[in-house]
C-alpha positions in Angstrom: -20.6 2.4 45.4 -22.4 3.2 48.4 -21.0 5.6 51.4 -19.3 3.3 53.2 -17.2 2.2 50.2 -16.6 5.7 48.8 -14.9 6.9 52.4 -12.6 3.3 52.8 -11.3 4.2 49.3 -10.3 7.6 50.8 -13.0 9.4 48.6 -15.9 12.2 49.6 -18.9 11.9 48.4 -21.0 14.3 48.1 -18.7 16.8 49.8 -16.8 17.1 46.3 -14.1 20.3 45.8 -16.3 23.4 45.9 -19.0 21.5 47.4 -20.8 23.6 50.7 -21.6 20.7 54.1 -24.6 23.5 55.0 -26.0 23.1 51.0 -29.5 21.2 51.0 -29.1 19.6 47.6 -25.7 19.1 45.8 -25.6 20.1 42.2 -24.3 16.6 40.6 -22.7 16.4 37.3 -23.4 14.1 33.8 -21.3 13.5 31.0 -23.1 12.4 27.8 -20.0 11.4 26.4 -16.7 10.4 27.9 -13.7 7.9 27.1 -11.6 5.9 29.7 -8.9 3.8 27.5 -6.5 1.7 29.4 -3.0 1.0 27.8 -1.0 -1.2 29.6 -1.8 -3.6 32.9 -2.1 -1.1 35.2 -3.2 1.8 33.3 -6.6 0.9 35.1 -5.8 0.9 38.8 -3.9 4.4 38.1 -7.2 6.1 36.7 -10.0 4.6 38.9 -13.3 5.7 37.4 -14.8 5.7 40.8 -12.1 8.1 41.9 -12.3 10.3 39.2 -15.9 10.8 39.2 -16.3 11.9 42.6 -13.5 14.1 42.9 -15.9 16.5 40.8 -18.7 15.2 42.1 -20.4 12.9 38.6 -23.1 10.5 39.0 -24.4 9.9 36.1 -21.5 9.1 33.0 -21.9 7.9 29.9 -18.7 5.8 29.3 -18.5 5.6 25.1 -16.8 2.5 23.5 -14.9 3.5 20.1 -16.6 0.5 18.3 -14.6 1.1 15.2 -11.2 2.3 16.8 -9.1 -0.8 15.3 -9.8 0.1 12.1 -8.9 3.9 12.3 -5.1 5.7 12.0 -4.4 9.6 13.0 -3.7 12.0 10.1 -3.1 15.6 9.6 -6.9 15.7 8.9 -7.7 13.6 11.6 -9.1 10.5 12.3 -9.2 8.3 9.2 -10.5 4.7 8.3 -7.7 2.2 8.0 -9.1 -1.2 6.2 -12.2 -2.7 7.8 -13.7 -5.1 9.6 -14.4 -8.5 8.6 -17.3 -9.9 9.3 -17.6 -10.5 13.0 -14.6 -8.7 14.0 -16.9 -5.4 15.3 -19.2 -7.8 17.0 -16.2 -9.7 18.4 -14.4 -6.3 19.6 -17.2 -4.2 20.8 -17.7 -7.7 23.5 -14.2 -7.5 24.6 -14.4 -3.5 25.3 -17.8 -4.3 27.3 -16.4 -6.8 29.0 -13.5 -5.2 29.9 -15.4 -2.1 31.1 -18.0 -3.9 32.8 -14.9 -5.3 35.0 -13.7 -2.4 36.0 -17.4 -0.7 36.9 -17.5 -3.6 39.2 -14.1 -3.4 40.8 -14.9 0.4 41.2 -18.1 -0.8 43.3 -20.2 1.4 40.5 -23.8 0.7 38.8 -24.4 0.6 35.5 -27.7 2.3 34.0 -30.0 -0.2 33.0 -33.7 1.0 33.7 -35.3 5.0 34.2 -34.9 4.3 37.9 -31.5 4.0 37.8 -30.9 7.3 36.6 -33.4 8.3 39.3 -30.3 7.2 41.3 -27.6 9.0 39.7 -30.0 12.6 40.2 -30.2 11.5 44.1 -26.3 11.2 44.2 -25.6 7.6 43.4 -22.7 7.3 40.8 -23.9 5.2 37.6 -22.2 4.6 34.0 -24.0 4.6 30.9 -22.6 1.8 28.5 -22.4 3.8 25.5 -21.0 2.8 21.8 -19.5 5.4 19.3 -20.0 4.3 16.0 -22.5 1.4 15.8 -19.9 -0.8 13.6 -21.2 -4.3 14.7 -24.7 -3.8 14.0 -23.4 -4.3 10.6 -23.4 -7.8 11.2 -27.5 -8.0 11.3 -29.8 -6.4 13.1 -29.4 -8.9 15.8 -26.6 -7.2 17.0 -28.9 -4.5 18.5 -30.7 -6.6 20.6 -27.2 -8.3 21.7 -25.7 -5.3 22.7 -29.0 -4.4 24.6 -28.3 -7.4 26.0 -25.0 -6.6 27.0 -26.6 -3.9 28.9 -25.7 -0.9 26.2 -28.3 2.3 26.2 -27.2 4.7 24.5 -25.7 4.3 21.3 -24.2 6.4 18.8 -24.8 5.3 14.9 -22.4 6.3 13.0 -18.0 7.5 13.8 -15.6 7.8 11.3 -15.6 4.3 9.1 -18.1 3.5 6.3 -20.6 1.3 7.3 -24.0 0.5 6.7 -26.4 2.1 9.1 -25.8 6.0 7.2 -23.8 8.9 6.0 -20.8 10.5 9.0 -19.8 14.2 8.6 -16.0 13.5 7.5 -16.4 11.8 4.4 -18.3 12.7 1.5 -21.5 10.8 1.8 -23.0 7.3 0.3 -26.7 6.7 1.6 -27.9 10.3 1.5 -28.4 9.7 4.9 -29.5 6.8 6.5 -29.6 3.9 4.4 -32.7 1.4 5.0 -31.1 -0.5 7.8 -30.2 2.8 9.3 -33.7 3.3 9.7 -34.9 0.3 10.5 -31.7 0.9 13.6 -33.5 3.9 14.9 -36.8 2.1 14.9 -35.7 -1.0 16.9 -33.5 1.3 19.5 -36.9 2.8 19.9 -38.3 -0.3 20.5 -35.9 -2.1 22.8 -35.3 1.4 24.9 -32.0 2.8 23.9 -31.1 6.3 23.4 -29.8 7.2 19.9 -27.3 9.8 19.7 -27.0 11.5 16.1 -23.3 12.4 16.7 -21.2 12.8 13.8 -24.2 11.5 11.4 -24.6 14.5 7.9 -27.4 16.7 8.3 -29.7 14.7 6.2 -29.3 11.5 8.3 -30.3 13.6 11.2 -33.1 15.0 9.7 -34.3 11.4 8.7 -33.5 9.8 12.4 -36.1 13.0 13.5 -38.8 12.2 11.2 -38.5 8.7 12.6 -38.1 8.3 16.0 -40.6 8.1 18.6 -38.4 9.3 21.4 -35.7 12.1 21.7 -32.5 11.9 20.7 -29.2 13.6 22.0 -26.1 14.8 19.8 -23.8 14.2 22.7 -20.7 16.1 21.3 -19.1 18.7 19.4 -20.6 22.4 19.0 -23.2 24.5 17.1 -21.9 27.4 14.9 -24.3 29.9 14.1 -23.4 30.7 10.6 -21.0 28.4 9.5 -21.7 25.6 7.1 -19.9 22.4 8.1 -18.5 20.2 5.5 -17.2 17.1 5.0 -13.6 17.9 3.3 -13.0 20.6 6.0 -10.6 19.9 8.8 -12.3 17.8 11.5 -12.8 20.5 14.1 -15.0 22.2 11.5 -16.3 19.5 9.7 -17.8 18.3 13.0 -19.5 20.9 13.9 -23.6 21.2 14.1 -25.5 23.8 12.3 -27.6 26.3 14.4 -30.8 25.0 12.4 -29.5 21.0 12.7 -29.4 21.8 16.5 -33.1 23.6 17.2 -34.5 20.4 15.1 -33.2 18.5 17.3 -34.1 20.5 20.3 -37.8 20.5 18.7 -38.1 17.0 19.3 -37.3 16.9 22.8 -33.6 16.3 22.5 -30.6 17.5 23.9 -26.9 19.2 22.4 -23.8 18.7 24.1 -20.6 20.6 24.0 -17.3 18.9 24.3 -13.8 19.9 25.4 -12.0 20.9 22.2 -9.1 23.6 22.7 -9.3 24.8 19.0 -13.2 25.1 19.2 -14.1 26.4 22.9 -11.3 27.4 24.4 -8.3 26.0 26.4 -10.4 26.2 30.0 -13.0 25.9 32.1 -13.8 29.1 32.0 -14.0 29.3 28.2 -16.3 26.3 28.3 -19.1 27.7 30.6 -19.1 30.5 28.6 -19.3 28.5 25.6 -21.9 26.2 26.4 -23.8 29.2 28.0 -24.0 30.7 24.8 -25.3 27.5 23.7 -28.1 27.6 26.2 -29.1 31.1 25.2 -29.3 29.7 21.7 -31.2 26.6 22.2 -33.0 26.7 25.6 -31.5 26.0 29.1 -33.7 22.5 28.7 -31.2 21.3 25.6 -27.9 21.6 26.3 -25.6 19.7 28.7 -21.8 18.5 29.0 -20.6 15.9 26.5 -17.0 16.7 27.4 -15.1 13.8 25.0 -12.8 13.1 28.3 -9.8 11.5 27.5 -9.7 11.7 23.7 -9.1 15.1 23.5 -5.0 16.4 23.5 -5.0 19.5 25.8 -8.8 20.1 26.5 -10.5 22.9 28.0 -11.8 19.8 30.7 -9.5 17.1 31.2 -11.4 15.5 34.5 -14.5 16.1 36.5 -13.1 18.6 38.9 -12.7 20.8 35.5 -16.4 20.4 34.8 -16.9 21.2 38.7 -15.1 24.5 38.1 -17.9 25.3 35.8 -20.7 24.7 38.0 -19.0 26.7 40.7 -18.4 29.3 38.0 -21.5 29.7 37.5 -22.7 29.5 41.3 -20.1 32.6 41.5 -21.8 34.5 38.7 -24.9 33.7 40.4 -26.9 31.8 37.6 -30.0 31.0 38.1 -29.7 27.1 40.1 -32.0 25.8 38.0 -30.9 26.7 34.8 -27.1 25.2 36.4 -29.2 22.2 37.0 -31.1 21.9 34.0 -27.5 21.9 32.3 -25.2 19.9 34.5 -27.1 16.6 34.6 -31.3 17.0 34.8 -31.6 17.9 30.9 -29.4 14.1 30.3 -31.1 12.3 32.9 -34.4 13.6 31.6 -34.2 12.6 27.8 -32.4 9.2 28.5 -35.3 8.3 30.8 -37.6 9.0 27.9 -35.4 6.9 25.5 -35.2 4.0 28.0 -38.4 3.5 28.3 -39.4 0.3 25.4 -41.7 1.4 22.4 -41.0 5.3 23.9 -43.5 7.7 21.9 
């Protein structure tokens, strides 16, 4: 969407809420991982993506397809498998969801990151979305299935959600590949080598530590939070079961990757403000180069950050506590832009 389009759809750009005319660079805003579900035929037109992401000023968001959400069912401990997919069916679902999305990325006059230089874009101002899968459920059709959703346009792809499959081990159910299985490895090679960024959320701590030892690019772990002492585990209630380990997290960050926090009331707080602090604590813990926003938008109930003007509130927090404007940088969109550039490179080492 260029600036033309953005004023005739009655949108500012970049002169978002809390946004100065006499700054020299706008600080712009990424989401390493976000939802936008549409129930109902006009569900889309009433939550424009465009809209949404430049009343806080986003350019660069990762838009995350649930590719095992038809075979999942809520429950007092959360999200739980509910049958499974028959051969195909993932493979014939995740196509609908990018097709659908794709649609409405082009009736929002939006790009979609495809190449390094597109997120060169995003950091100048230019809204893009990042086609993003959660749970990797039709690669279990063959390792074609990477390539296809490549294809498709996908880059950033996140192995493993809450269904058995048979890429690795997920942190809410007691594990069956003590880690990543052999096809789950052979997964994080060829991401590697098409250029797609992996992202280790929700895999068990020895998966993780086997994706590390194997990838030649960094990875992210694009949502939930790090708790310094406590030991997640897979029979705990989903909030704690979810979390990352302190250690888990500076691997990670060893390898060049990057931790995001998302929105949950229970965990960080029922507000912006909460959040910054939250994720500022992060940063203390794991370097202002490895943390950034992976909010969960819109699959959340009664999140501390329910749109982009929330997340804007916590840049401008932070502008008001006078933080250092790199280190608000670093966190609101360079340390995302930077590692996916690495990962989209093909062959990345």
């Amino acid at each position: 969407m260029n600036r033309r389009q953005l004023l005739a759809a009655g949108l500012s750009w970049p002169l978002f809420p809390g946004a100065s005319a006499l700054a020299k660079e706008p600080i712009f805003i990424a989401d390493m991982h976000s939802h936008l579900f549409f129930f109902g035929a006009h569900a889309a037109s009433a939550n424009p993506l465009a809209r949404s992401m430049a009343a806080g000023g986003a350019t660069l968001v990762a838009w995350s397809l649930v590719g095992d959400l038809l075979w999942l069912r809520p429950t007092a401990q959360g999200l739980k498998q509910k049958g499974a997919p028959k051969p195909g069916a993932a493979k014939e679902w995740l196509e609908q969801e990018l097709a659908r999305v794709k649609q409405h990325i082009a009736e929002q006059g939006l790009k979609i990151v495809r190449t390094p230089e597109d997120v060169d874009r995003a950091l100048k101002g230019e809204p893009h979305v990042v086609l993003a899968i959660e749970g990797a459920s039709s690669f279990d059709d063959g390792a074609g299935q990477i390539k296809a959703a490549y294809d498709q346009g996908v880059r950033h792809v996140q192995l493993v959600h809450y269904i058995k499959n048979t890429i690795g081990d997920f942190q809410t159910e007691k594990p069956t590949h003590n880690g990543l299985s052999a096809f789950g490895r052979s997964a994080v090679e060829e991401c590697n080598r098409l250029g797609m960024l992996i992202d280790l959320a929700h895999c068990t701590g020895d998966a993780v530590t086997q994706a590390l030892a194997l990838s030649k690019a960094p990875m992210v772990w694009s949502h939930s939070s790090v708790t310094p002492t406590g030991k997640p585990h897979w029979s705990m209630p989903t909030g704690k079961a979810r979390q990352l380990t302190l250690e888990q997290a500076k691997a990670i960050v060893g390898k060049g990757g990057v931790v995001g926090l998302w929105a949950l009331r229970s965990d960080v707080g029922g507000t912006p403000e909460t959040y910054a602090d939250r994720l500022s604590e992060m940063a203390d813990w794991l370097g202002e180069d490895h943390v950034a926003f992976g909010t969960d938008m819109n699959a959340l109930a009664g999140p501390a950050i329910a749109d982009y003007v929330g997340l804007r509130r916590v840049v401008n927090l932070w502008e008001r506590r006078q933080v250092n404007e790199a280190r608000i940088r670093k966190i609101a969109i360079e340390n995302y832009a930077r590692v996916l550039k690495q990962a989209l490179v093909p062959g990345a080492a």
